[in-house]
C-alpha positions in Angstrom: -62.8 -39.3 6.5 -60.2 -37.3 8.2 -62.1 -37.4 11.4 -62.2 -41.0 11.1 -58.2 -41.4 11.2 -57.9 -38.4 13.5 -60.1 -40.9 15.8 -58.0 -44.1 14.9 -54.7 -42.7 15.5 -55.5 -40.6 18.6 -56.5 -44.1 19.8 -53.5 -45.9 18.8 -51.6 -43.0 20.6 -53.2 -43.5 23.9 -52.9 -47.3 23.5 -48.9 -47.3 23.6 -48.9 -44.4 25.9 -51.0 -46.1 28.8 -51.7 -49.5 27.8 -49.3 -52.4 29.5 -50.1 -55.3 27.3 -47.8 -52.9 24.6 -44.9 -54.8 23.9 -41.7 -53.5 22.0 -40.2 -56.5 20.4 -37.6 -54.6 18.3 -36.4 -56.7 14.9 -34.0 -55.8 11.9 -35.8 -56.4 8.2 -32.4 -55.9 5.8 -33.1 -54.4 1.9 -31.2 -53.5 -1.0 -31.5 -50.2 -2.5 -34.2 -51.2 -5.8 -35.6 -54.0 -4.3 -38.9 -54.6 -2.3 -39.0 -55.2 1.5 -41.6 -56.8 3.4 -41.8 -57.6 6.9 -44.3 -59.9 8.6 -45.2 -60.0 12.3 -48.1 -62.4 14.2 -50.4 -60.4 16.2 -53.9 -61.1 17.8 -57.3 -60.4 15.8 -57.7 -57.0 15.3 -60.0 -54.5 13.0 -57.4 -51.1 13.1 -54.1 -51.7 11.5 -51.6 -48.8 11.4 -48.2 -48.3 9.3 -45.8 -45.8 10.7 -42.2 -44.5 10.6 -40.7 -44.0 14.0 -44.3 -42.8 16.1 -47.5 -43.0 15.1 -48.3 -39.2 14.9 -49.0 -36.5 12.4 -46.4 -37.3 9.2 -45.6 -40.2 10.4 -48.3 -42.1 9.5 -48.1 -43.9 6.8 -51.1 -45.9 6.8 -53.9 -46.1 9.2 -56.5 -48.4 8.1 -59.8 -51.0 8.8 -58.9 -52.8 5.7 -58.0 -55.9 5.1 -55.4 -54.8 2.7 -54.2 -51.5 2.1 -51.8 -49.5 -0.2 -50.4 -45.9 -0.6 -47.7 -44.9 -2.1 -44.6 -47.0 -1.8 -46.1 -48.7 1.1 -48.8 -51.3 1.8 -49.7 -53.8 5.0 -51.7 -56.8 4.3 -53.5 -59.0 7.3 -54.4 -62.9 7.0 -53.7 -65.7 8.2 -50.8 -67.7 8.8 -50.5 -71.2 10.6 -53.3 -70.4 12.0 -53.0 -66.7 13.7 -53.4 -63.2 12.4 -50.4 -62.2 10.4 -49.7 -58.6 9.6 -47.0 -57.9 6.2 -45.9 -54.5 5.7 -44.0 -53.8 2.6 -41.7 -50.6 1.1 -41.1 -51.2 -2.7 -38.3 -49.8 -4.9 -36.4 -49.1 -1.8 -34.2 -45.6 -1.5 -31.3 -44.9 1.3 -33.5 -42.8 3.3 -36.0 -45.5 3.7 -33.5 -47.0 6.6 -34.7 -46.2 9.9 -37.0 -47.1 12.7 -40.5 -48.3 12.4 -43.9 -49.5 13.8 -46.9 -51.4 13.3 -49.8 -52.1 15.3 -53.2 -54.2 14.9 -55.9 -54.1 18.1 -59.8 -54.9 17.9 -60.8 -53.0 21.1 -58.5 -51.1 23.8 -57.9 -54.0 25.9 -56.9 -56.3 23.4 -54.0 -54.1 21.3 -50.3 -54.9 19.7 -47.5 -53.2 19.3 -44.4 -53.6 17.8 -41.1 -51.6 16.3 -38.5 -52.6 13.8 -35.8 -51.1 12.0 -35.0 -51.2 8.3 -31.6 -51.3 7.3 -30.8 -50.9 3.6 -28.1 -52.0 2.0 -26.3 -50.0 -1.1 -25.5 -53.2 -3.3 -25.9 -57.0 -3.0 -22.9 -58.7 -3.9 -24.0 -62.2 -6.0 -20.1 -63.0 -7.6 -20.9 -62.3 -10.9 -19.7 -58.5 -11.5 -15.7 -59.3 -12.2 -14.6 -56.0 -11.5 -14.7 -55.2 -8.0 -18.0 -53.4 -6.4 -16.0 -50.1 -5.2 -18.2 -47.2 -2.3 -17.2 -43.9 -2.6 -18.7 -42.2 0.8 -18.4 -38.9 3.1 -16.9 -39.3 6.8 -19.4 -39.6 9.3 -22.1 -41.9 7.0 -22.7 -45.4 7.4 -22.3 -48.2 4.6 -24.3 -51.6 4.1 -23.4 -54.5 1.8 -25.4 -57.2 1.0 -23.1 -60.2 0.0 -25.6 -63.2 -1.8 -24.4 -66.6 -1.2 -26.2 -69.5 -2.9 -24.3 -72.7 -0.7 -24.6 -73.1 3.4 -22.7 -72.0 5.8 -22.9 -71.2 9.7 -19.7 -69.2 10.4 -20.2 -65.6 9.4 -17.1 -63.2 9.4 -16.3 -59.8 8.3 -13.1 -58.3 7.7 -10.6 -55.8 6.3 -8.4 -57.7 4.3 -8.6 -61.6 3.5 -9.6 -62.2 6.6 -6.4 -63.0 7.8 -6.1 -63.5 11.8 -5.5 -60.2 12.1 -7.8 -59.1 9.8 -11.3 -60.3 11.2 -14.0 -57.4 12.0 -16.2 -59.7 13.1 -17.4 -63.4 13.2 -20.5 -65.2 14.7 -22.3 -68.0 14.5 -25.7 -66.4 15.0 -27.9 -64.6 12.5 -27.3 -61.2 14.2 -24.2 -59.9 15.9 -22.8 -56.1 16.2 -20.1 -54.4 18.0 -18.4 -51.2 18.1 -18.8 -49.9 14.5 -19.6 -53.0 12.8 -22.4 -54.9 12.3 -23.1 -58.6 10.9 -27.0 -59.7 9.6 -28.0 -63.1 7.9 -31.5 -63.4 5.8 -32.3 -66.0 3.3 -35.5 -66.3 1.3 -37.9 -69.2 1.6 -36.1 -70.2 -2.4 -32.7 -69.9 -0.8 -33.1 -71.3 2.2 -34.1 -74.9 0.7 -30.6 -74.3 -1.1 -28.9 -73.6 2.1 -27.7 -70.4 1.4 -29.0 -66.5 2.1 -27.4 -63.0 2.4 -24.9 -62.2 4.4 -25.6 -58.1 5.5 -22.3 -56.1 6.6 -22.5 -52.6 8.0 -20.1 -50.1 8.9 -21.0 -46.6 10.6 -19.5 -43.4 11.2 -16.8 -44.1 8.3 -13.4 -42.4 9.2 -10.9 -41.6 6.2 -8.9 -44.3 7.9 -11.6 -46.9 7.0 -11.1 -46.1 3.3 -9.6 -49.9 2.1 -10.7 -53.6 0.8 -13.2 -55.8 2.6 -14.7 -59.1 2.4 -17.8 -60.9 3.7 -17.8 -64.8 4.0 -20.2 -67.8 4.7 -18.3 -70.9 5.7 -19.4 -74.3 6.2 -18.4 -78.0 7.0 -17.0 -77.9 3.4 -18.0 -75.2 1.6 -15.9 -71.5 1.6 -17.6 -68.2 -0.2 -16.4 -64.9 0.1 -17.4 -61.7 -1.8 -15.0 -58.6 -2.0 -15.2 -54.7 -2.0 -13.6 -51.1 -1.5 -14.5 -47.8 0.1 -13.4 -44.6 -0.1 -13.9 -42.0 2.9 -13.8 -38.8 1.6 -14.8 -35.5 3.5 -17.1 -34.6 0.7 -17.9 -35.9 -2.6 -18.7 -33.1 -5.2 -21.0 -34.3 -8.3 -21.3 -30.2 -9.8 -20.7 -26.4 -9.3 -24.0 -24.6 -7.6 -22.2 -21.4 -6.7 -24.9 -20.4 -4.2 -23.9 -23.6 -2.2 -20.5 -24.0 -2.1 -19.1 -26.4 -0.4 -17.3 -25.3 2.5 -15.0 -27.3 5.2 -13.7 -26.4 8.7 -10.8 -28.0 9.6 -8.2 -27.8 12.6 -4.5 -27.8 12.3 -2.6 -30.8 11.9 -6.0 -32.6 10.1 -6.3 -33.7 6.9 -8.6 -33.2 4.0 -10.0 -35.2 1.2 -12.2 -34.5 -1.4 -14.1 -36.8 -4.2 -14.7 -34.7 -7.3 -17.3 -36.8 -9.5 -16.8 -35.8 -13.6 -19.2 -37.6 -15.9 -16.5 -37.6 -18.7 -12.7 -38.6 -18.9 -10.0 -36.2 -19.2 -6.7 -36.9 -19.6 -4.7 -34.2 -17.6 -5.7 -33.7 -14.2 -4.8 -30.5 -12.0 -5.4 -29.8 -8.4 -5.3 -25.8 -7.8 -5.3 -23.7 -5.4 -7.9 -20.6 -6.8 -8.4 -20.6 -10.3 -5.4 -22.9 -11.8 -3.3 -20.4 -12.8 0.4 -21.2 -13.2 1.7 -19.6 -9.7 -1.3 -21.8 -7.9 -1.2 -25.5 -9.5 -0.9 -27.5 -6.7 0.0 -30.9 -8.9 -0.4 -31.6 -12.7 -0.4 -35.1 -13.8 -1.5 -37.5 -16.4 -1.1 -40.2 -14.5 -4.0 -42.4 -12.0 -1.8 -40.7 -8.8 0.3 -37.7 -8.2 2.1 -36.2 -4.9 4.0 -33.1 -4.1 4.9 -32.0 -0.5 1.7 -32.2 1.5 -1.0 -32.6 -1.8 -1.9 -35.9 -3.1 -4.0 -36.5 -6.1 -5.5 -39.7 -7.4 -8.0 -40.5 -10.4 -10.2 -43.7 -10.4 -12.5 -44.4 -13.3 -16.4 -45.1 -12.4 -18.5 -47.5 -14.5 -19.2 -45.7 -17.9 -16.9 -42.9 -18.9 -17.4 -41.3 -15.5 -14.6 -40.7 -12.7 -13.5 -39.5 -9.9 -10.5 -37.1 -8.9 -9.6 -37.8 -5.3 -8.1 -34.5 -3.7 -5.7 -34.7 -0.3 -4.2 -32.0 1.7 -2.6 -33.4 4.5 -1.4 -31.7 7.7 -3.2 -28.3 7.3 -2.0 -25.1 8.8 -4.3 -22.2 9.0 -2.3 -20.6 6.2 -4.3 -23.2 3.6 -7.6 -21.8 4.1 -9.3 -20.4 1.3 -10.6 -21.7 -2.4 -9.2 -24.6 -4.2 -10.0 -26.3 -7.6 -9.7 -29.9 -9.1 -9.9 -29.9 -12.8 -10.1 -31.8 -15.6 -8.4 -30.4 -19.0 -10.9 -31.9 -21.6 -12.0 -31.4 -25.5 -16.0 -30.1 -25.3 -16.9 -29.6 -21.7 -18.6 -27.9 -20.1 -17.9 -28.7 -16.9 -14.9 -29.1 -16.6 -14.0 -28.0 -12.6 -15.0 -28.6 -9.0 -14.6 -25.9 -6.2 -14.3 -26.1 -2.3 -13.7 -23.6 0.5 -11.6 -24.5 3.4 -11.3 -22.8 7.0 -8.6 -23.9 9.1 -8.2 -23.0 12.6 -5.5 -23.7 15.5 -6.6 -27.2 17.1 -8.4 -26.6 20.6 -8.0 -28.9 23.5 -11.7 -30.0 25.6 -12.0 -28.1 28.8 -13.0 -31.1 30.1 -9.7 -32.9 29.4 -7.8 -29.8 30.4 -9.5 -29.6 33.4 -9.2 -33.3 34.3 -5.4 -32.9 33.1 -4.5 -30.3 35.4 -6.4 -31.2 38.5 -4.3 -34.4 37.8 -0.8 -32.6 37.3 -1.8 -30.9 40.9 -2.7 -34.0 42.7 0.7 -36.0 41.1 2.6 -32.9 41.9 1.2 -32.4 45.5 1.7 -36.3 45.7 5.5 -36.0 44.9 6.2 -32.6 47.1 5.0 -34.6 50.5 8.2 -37.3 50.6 10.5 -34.8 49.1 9.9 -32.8 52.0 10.1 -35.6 54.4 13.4 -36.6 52.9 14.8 -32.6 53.4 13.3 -32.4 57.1 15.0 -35.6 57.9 18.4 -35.4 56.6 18.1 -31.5 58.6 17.2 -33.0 61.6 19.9 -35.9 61.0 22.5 -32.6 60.2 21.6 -30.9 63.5 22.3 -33.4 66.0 25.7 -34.4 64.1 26.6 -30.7 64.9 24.8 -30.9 68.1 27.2 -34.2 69.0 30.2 -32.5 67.8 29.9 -29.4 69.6 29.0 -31.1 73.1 32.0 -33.3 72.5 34.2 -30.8 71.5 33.6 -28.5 74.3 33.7 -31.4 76.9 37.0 -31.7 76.2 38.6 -27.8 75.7 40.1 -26.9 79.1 37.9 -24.0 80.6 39.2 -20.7 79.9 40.6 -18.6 82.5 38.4 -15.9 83.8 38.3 -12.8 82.0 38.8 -10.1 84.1 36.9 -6.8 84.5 38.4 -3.2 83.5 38.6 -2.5 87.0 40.4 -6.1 87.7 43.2 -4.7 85.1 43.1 -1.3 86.4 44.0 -2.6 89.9 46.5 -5.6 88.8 48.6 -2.6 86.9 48.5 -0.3 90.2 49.8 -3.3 92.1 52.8 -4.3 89.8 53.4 -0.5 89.9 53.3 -0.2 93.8 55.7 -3.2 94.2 58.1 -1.9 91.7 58.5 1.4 93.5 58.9 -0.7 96.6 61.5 -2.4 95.3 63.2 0.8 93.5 63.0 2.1 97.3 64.9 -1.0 98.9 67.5 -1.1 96.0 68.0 2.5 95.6 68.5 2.3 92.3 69.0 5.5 89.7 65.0 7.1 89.6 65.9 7.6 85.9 66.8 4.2 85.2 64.3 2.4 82.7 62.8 -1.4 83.5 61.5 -3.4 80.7 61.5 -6.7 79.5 64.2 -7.9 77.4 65.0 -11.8 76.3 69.0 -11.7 74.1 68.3 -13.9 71.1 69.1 -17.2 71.7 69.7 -17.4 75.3 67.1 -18.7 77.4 67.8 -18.1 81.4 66.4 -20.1 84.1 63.6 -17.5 84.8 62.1 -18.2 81.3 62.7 -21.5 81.3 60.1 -21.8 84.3 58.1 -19.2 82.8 57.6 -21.2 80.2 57.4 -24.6 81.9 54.8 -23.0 84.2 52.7 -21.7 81.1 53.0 -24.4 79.2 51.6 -27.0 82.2 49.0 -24.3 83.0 47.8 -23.9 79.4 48.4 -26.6 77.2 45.4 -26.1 74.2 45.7 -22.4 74.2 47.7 -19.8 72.4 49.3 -18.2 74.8 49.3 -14.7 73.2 46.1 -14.4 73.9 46.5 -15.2 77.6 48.8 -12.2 78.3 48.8 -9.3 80.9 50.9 -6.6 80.7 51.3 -3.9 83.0 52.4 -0.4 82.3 54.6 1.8 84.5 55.7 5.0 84.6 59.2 6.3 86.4 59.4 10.1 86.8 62.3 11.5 86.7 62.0 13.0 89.9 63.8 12.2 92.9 62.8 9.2 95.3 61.4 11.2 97.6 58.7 12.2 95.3 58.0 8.5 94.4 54.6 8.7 96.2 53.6 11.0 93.9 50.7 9.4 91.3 51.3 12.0 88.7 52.3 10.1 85.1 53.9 12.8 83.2 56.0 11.1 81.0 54.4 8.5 79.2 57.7 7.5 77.2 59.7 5.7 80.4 57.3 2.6 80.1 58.3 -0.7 81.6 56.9 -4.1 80.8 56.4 -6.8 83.0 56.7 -10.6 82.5 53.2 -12.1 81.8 50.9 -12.5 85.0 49.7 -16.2 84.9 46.2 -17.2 86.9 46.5 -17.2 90.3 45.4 -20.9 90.6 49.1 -21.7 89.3 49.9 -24.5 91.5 54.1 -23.1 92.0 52.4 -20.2 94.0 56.5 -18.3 93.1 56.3 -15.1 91.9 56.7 -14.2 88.7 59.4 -11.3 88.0 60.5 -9.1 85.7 63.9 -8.4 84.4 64.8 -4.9 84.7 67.5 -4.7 81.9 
């Protein structure tokens, strides 16, 4: 027997492998957790029938088959006809959460004539029919999925799902079609051969990878022409939801800083005080204390909802952890007769880290925005330097276009031989005049009185040199009068420096009087 489903389902295999008359005509069969399933799909004629969850191989077969009808376990596939073709059921009774998932089924009478097809089971935690008054409340962990079913006995085409009352900002989703998803959320209609006749079905909501932010009140509707049926709901998002102590598995929880944490702490009995601890409870490491349904102090929230029965749940929040909260912490309930009366959790907080990727992408983009701003900066600078430089430029040329030229500076030896010259024609004229070989020239001008001499001295320096300081412009000559008699004058000996005369300024010999210049021998 086990070679014959060895054979079966290594044939199967190598149908779906190599076989192009394999189609994959995916389809969604919806359930609700305790309730049957059965899913039916038309196929050709065929002798081998096979049952499987995701691929047919090893485990995963569930039932491999030449019988008409078959059962094992919780599962069982059925072929007959139906309008007139083959029709393959395949049922999963007293359905269980971990019964959602993918699935296959095939039927094939030889290896040239073989189906295939997949379909996915999607299994929903309640069904929602309007009878229960109190309202159906879904305590779950971040990062699960939830399905409702939502029974509605009267017609209706327009499907929505929201968060809220469905007000126009409130809408999840809406279609008019039996199937419809996106992003997170997804919509499925079924109705039963009873129900349909009635006009109405189930309406199939799904939510995955719950966030604590999704924790709130939904509703799913059915509307018509004239008809308007809604059914309501909450979740709770928790990180975890503790149901008892196990020491050897403690729950433990890594957050990063700046996150928040929320734990469920299921207690199958009430208790009237309600504590949330950090360690043990002990005075110095009570978090909050309460009697109430909700409690908050600084960062720590607590909050106590009653289950069906005498059961409950104490909802624990620390918000915006540091990595100072790690360690052990306790929610308790302070009961008559327990036995267990406390749930513990671990926490590990550590500093938030940013992706390398985004880093990465962050700087590269800092780099090219910076580069992008550098290059007309620097345009900006090189123009208003080059605008700077040719103001100067301008003003310079303009400037010295206009100064009077300088006259030429003379050489050492030019003032070595002007000074010999005055000298030589004041000994001339000491000769001619005879006058006293001690006597001292010099320069004098009494204060106040200007004589006809400076007056053209002046005039003529003035014309000469109008834009420059005449200071400046100056030459004076130095000579020396021995005291020796006249016949010695030839002599070029200097020895006493202290009988100095100075001579009236030597203007440029382009002066256009051509008179001499003389001094005034005081």
């Amino acid at each position: 027997m086990k070679v014959h489903h060895t054979l079966i389902c290594f044939f199967f295999l190598s149908l779906q492998e190599g076989n192009a008359e394999v189609t994959d005509n995916k389809n969604i069969s919806f359930g609700v957790v305790g309730r049957n399933l059965t899913a039916g799909f038309r196929f050709l004629a065929g002798k081998w029938k096979m049952f499987c969850r995701e691929e047919c191989e090893g485990e995963n077969v569930l039932i491999n088959t030449t019988d008409e009808e078959h059962r094992r376990h919780r599962y069982s596939i059925e072929l007959k006809p139906k309008d007139g073709a083959p029709h393959l059921s395949v049922s999963i009774t007293q359905l269980i959460m971990p019964d959602a998932g993918q699935y296959s089924c095939a039927v094939a009478e030889s290896p040239s004539s073989v189906s295939y097809k997949q379909f996915e089971v999607v299994v929903a935690e309640a069904l929602l029919d309007g009878n229960d008054d109190q309202l159906k409340h879904f305590d779950k962990e971040t990062g699960s999925s939830l399905t409702v079913g939502c029974s509605f006995n009267q017609s209706g085409n327009r499907k929505m799902f929201c968060r809220g009352e469905c007000g126009e900002d409130e809408v999840l989703l809406q279609t008019y079609d039996e199937d419809y998803f996106e992003d997170r959320y997804r919509i499925g209609f079924r109705g039963t051969s009873e129900e349909k006749y009635k006009g109405g079905g189930i309406l199939y909501v799904t939510i995955t990878q719950l966030t604590e932010s999704d924790s709130g009140r939904y509703r799913c509707l059915l509307e018509g022409s004239s008809s308007r049926s809604c059914r309501d709901f909450e979740i709770s998002v928790t990180d975890a939801l503790l149901d008892g102590n196990n020491p050897a598995q403690l729950k433990h929880f890594n957050k990063e800083t700046g996150s928040s944490l929320t734990v469920g702490c299921y207690f199958k009995q009430p208790g009237r005080r309600k504590y949330f601890c950090r360690g043990e409870c002990e005075r110095d490491g009570i978090l909050i204390e309460t009697q109430g349904v909700r409690a908050q102090r600084h960062r720590y929230s607590a909050e106590y909802e009653e289950g069906s029965g005498t059961s409950g749940i104490l909802y624990v929040t620390i918000k915006q952890l540091r990595e100072s909260d790690s360690g052990r912490y306790r929610c308790y309930l302070d009961r008559s007769y327990s036995t267990d009366p406390y749930r513990e959790f671990e926490i590990t907080v550590t500093e938030a880290s940013t992706p390398p990727s985004t880093f990465t992408g962050t700087t590269e983009q800092s780099e090219r925005t910076a580069s992008t701003d550098v290059v007309p900066f620097v345009g900006l600078t090189l123009a208003l330097i080059i605008i700077l430089l040719s103001v100067s430029v301008l003003i310079f040329c303009k400037n010295r276009s206009s100064k009077p030229k300088d006259p030429p500076v003379g050489t050492e030896h030019d003032a070595v031989t002007e000074t010999n010259t005055v000298y030589e024609n004041i000994r001339a004229e000491g000769r001619h005049s005879r006058s006293p070989p001690d006597s001292h020239a010099k320069y004098t001008k009494p204060s106040g009185v200007e004589t006809s001499d400076d007056h053209s001295l002046v005039t003529a320096a003035t014309s000469q040199h109008k834009t420059e300081d005449d200071s400046s412009k100056l030459t004076y000559s130095v000579v020396t009068f021995s005291k020796k008699s006249s016949d010695s004058a030839n002599s070029t000996s200097c020895s006493n420096t202290s009988d100095v005369i100075y001579s009236e300024p030597r203007v440029n010999a382009s002066h256009s009087g051509g008179d001499p210049l003389y001094s005034t021998i005081a």
